[in-house]
C-alpha positions in Angstrom: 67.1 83.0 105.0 65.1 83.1 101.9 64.0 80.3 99.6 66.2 80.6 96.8 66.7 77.3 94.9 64.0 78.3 92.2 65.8 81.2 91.1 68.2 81.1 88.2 71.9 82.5 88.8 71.5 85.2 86.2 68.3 86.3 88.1 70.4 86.6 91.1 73.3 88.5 89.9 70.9 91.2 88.8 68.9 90.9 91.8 72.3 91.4 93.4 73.1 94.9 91.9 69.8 96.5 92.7 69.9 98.4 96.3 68.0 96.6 98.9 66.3 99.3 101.0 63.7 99.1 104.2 61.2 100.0 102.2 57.8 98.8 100.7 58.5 97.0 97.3 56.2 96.8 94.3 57.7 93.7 92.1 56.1 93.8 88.5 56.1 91.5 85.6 55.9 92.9 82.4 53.1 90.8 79.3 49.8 91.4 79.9 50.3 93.4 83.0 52.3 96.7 81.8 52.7 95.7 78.3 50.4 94.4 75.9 50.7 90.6 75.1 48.2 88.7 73.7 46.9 91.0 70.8 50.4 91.3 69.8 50.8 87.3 69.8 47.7 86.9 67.6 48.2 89.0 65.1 51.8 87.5 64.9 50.7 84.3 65.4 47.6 84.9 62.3 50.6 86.0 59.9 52.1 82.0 60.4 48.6 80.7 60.2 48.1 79.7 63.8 45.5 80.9 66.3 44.4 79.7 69.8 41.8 77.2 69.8 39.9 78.8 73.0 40.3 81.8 75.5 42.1 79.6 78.1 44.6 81.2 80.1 47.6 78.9 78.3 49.7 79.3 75.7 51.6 75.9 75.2 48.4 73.5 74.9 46.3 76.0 73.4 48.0 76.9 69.3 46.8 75.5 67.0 47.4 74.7 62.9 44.3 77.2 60.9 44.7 75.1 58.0 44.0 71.5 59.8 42.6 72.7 63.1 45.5 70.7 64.9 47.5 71.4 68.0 50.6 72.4 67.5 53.1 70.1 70.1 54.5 72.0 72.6 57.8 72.7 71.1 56.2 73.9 68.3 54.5 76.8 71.0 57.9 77.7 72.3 59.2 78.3 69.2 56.2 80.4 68.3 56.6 82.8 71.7 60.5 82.6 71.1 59.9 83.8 67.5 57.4 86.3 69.0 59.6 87.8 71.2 62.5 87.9 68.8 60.7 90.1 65.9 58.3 92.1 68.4 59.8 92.8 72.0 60.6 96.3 70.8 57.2 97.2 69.6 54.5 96.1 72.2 51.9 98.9 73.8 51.6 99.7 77.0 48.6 98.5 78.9 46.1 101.4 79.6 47.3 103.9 82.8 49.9 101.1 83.4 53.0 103.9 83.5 50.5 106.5 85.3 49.9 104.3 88.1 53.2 102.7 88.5 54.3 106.3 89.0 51.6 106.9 91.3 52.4 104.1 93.5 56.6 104.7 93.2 56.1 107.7 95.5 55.2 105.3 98.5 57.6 102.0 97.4 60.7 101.0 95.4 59.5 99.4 91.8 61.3 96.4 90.2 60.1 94.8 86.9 60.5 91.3 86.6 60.5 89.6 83.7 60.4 86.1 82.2 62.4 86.6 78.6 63.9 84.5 76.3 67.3 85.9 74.4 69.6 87.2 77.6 69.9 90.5 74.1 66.2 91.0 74.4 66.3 92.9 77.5 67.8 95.9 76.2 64.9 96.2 73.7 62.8 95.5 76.9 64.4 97.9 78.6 63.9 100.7 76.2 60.5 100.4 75.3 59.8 100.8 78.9 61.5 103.8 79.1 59.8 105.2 76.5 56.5 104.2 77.5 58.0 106.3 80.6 58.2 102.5 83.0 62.3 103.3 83.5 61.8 101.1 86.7 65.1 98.2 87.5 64.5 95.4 85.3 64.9 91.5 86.1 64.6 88.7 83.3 64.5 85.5 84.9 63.9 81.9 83.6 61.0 79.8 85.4 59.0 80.3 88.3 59.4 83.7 90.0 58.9 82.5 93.6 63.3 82.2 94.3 63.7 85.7 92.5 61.1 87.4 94.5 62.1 86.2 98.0 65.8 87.4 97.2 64.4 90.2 96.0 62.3 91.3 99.5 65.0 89.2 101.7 65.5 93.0 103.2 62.4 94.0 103.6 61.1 92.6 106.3 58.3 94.6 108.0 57.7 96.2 105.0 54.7 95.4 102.2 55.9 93.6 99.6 53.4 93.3 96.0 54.0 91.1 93.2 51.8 91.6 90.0 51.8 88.9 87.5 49.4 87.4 84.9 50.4 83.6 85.4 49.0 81.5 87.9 51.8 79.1 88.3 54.0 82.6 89.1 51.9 83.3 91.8 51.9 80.2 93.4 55.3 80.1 93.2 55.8 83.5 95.0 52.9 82.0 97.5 54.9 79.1 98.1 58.3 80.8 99.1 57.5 84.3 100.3 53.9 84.3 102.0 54.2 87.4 103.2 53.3 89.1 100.1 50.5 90.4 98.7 49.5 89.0 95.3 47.8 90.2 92.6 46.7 88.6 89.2 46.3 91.1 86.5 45.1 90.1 82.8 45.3 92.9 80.4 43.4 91.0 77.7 39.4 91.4 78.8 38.8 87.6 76.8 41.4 85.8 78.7 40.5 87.5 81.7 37.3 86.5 81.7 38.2 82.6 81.4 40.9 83.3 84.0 40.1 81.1 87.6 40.0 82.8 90.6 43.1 81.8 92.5 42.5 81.4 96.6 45.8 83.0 97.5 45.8 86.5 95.9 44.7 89.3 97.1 43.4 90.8 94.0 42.1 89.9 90.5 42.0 93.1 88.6 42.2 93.6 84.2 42.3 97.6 85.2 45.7 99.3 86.3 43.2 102.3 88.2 41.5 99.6 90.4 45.2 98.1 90.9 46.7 101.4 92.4 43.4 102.0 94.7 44.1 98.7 96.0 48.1 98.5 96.4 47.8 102.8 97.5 44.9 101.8 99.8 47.4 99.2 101.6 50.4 101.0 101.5 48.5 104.3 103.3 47.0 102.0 105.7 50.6 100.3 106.9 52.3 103.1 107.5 49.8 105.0 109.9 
């Protein structure tokens, strides 16, 4: 049976409705990895006078005040990304070749997106900027570590590859933890925060470019089925 207790129920009643199929699964998140995230949070967070303090790969300990040079407490943060996501959910970019390659790669697995999203209303906006951006793949929001939502998600699959893309290293630790059977890989969008990004010892691949990302997951997916 698979680890489940980190998922959240509303994570698993949409996990629930999405077919389950013996078949190689690609699980996606969504900021910094097929949408744009930090350059969007700058300039939003620049128009309240904040800006990170560093290139660190964290958000919460990371904001702080322009005017003082302070750091904002970590409520403060949340209500900063929560704010973010509230005014511009509906108008992020897509990261460079991320809907080519996602195509690419949906001709040799199933795709689910899977999302960490405050406002249960802010998936519909979700939703249809991916579409448009032509990334009409199932979507997940979830709250908290994604380990729980991706072993429900692949508890089907066995036999079968299962990928999990995401920019955050407690994510993928979490998804190491429950399901280690999958093959990880840590994508930062932003070159900066990429840069400053530790290499983690349990994924597969650290990768800022969506081409090298579909050589490697193609490259795999070719290779299991011969």
């Amino acid at each position: 049976m698979p680890n489940i207790e980190s998922s959240n129920t509303s994570a698993l009643q949409q996990i629930s409705l999405i077919e389950k199929r013996a078949h190689p699964l690609l699980i996606c998140d969504v900021d910094e990895v097929l949408l744009q995230f930090i350059p969007h949070l700058e300039r939003f967070m620049a128009q309240r006078g904040i800006a990170f303090k560093e290139t660190a790969y964290r958000l919460k300990a990371n904001m702080i005040d322009i005017r003082t040079g302070e750091y904002l407490s970590e409520q403060a943060c949340m209500t900063v990304i929560h704010d973010f996501f509230e005014s511009e959910v509906s108008k992020q970019e897509a990261v460079p070749h991320a809907s080519d390659q996602l195509e690419r790669l949906s001709k040799y697995s199933d795709i689910v997106i899977l999302t960490n999203l405050p406002g249960a209303h802010n998936k519909t906006a979700r939703q249809a900027l991916l579409k448009s951006l032509g990334m009409d793949y199932p979507l997940i929001t979830n709250e908290g570590p994604k380990g729980g939502a991706v072993a429900a998600l692949c508890a089907e699959r066995a036999h079968h590859p299962v990928f999990f893309i995401d920019d955050s290293p407690s994510n993928l630790l979490s998804v190491s933890k429950n399901t280690p059977q999958v093959q990880l890989v840590h994508f930062i969008a932003d070159p900066r925060f990429f840069a400053t990004a530790g290499d983690l010892p349990y994924v597969a691949l650290k990768s800022n470019c969506w081409k090298e990302t579909g050589d490697f997951i193609e490259n795999l997916l070719v290779a299991a089925v011969k």
